[in-house]
C-alpha positions in Angstrom: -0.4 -24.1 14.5 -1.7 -22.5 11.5 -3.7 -26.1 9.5 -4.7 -23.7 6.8 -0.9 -23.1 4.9 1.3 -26.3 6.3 2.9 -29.0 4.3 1.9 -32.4 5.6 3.4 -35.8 5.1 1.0 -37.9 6.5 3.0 -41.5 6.7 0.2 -44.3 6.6 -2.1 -42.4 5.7 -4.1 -44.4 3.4 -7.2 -45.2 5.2 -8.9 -44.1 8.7 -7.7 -41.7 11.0 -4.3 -40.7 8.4 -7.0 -40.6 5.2 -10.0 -38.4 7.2 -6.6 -36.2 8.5 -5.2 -35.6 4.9 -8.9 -34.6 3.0 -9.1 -32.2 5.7 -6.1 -30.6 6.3 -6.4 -30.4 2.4 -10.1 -28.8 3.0 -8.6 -26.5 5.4 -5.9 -25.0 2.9 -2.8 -27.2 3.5 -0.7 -29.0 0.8 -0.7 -32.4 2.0 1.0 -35.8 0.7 -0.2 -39.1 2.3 2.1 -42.2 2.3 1.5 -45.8 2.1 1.8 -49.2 0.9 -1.6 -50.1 -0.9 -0.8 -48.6 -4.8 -4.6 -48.7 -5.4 -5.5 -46.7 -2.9 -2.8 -44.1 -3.7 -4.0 -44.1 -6.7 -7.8 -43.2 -5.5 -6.2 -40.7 -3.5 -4.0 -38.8 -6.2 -7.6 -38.6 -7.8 -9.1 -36.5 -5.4 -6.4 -34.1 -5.7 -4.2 -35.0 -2.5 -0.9 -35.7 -3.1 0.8 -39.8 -2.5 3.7 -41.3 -2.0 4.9 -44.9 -1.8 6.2 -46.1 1.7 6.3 -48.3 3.6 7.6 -48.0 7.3 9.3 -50.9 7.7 11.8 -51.2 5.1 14.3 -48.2 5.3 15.0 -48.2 1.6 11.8 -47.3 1.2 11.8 -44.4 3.6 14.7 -43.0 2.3 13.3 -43.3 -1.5 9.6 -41.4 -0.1 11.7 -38.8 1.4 13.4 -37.8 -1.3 10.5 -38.0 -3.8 8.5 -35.9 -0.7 11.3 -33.2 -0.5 11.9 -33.2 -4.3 8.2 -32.1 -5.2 7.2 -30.4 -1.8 10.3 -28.5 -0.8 8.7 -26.5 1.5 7.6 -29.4 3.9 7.2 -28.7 7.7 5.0 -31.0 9.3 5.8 -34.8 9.4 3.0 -37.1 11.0 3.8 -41.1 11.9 0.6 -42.7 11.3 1.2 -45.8 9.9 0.7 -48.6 12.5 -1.0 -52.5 12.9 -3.1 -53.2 15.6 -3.0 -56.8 16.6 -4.9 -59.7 18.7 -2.1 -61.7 20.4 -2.4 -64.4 22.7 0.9 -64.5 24.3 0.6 -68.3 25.7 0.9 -69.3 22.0 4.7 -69.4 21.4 3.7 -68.0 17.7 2.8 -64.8 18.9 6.3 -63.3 18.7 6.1 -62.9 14.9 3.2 -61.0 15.4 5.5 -59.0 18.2 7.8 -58.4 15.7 5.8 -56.9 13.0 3.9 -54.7 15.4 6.9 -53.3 17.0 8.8 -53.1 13.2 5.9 -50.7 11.8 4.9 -49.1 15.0 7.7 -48.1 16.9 10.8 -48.5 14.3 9.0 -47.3 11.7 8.1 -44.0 13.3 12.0 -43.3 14.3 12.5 -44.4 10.6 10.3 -41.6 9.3 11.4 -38.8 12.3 15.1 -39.7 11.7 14.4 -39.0 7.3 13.2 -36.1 7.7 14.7 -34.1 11.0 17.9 -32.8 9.3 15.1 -31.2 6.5 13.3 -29.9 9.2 16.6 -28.6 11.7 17.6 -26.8 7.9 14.6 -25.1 8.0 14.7 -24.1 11.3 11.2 -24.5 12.1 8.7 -27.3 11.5 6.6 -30.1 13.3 6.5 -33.6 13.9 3.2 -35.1 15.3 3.8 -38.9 16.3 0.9 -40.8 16.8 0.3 -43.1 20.6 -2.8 -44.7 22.1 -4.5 -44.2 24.9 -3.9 -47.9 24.9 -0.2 -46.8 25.4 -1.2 -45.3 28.7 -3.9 -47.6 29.9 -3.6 -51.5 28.2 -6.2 -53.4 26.6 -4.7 -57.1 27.0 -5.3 -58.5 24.2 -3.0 -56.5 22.4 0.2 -56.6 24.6 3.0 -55.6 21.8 0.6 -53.1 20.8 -0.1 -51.3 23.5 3.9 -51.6 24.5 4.7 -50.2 21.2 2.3 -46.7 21.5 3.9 -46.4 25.3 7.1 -46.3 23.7 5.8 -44.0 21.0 5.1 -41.7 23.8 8.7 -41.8 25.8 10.5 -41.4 22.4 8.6 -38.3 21.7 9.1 -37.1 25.3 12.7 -37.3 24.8 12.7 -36.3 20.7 11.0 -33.0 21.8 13.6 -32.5 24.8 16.6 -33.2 22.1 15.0 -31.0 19.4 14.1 -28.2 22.1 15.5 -24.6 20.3 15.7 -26.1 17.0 12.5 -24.5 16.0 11.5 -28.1 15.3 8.2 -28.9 17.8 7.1 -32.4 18.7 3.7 -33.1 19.0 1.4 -36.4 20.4 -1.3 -37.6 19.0 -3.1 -39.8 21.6 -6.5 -41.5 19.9 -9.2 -43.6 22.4 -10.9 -46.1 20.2 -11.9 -45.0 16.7 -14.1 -46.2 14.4 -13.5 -46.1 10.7 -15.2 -48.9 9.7 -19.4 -49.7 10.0 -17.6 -53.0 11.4 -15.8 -51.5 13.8 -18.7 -49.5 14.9 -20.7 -52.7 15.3 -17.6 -54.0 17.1 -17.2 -51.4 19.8 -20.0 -49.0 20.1 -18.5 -46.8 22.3 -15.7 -46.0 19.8 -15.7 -42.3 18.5 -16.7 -41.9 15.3 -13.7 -40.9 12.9 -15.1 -37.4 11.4 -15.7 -36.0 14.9 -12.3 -37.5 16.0 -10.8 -35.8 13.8 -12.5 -32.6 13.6 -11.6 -32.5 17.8 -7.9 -33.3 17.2 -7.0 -30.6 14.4 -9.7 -27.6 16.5 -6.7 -28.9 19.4 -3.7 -28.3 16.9 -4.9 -25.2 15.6 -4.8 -24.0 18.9 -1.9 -21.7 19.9 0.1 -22.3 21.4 -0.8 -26.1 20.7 -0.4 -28.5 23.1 2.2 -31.2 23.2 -0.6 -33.6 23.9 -3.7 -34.2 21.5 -6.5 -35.7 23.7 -9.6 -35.5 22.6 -12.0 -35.7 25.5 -12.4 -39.5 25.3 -9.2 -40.3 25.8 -8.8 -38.5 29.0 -9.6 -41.5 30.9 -7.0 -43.3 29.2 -4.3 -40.6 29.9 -5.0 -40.0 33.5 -5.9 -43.5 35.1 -2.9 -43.8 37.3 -3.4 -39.8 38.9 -6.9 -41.0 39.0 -6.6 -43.6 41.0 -8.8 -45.7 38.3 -5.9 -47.8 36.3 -6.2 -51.2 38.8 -10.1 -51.0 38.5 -10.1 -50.4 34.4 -7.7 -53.0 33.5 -9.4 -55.2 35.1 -12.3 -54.4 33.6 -10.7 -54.9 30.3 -8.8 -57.8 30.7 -12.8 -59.6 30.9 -11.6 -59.5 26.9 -9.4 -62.1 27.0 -12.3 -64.4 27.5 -12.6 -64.2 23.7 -9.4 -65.7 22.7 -9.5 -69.7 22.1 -9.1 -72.0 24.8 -10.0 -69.2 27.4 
């Protein structure tokens, strides 16, 4: 994929991975439009010259209301990437979990078939474009103290398994973004040490989507444990080992 002449949507894209992937997509050439919830930080956005949107993921009025104000100032559009998403704690012996359930699985999964399904019969039209959903490696190899979460990003993946096998010949590619840990935050470097730092995250995962052909799978080299740990013959051993986090949730 050329990242120098695209129009980008980047859905949730206000802060962390979707912000760092909008400046530079827009460093690199691209016209790109990030969308999100959070007017204030839209409006620091639109100030450094990228352009916003108002959405939110999980309320299909407003999906259909960013799409048309999207294809009504940036015609051309051809890539679509569904980064919005909650990452959330749950400790699934407390029967109150399941609102937390619901919202995770109402922004993270729902919402990114809200945004594919606005904007595939623009892109079928066209004849060409991408979409670039975003999973975990969490999807492939759980962290238990996010259950919903890490259910959600696995069925992130199958649906863009399948999306990519309906829209095969369309012109219209599907493409996975599969992050490890990230750090955006000096508090989520404190947090988790080991997380990669956002800049080099990035700068890994568009180096792998400029690549051409590029791959149906983003993983950047830290993932790779997280992607393979069944073939590997490591998944029993590392769950485990992260299940030793449940220790921090109250009463445990």
């Amino acid at each position: 994929m050329d990242i120098t002449s695209r129009t980008v949507l980047i859905a949730g894209g206000t802060a962390g991975i979707g912000l760092e992937m909008a400046r530079r997509l827009t460093a690199a050439g691209s016209s790109v439009v990030v969308g999100g919830r959070r007017v204030d930080r839209l409006t620091d956005i639109a100030a450094e010259g990228i352009g916003t949107v108002e959405l939110d993921v999980s309320d299909p009025a407003s999906v259909e209301r960013a799409r048309d104000s999207v294809l009504a100032s940036f015609p051309d559009l051809d890539t679509v990437v569904t980064m919005a998403g909650v990452q959330l704690i749950e400790d699934v012996r407390d029967p109150g979990h399941i609102a937390t359930a619901e919202q995770i699985v109402q922004t993270n999964l729902l919402g990114t078939i809200r945004v594919i399904d606005a904007f595939t019969p623009h892109l079928l039209a066209r004849g060409t474009g991408t979409f670039v959903t975003v999973s975990s490696g969490i999807g492939f190899l759980p962290f238990p103290l996010m259950p919903t979460y890490g259910a959600s990003k696995a069925a992130v993946h199958a649906y863009s398994e399948s999306l990519r096998a309906q829209l095969d010949g369309t012109g219209v590619d599907v493409v996975e973004l599969v992050p490890p840990a990230v750090a955006t935050s000096e508090d989520q470097r404190r947090a988790n040490p080991a997380a990669l730092d956002v800049g080099d995250f990035v700068e890994e995962v568009l180096t792998l989507l400029a690549a051409d052909p590029t791959p149906h799978e983003l993983l950047v080299g830290s993932v790779q444990t997280h992607r393979w740990a069944e073939r590997d013959g490591t998944y029993d051993e590392l769950v485990a080992q992260r299940s030793k986090a449940l220790a921090s949730l109250p009463g445990r």
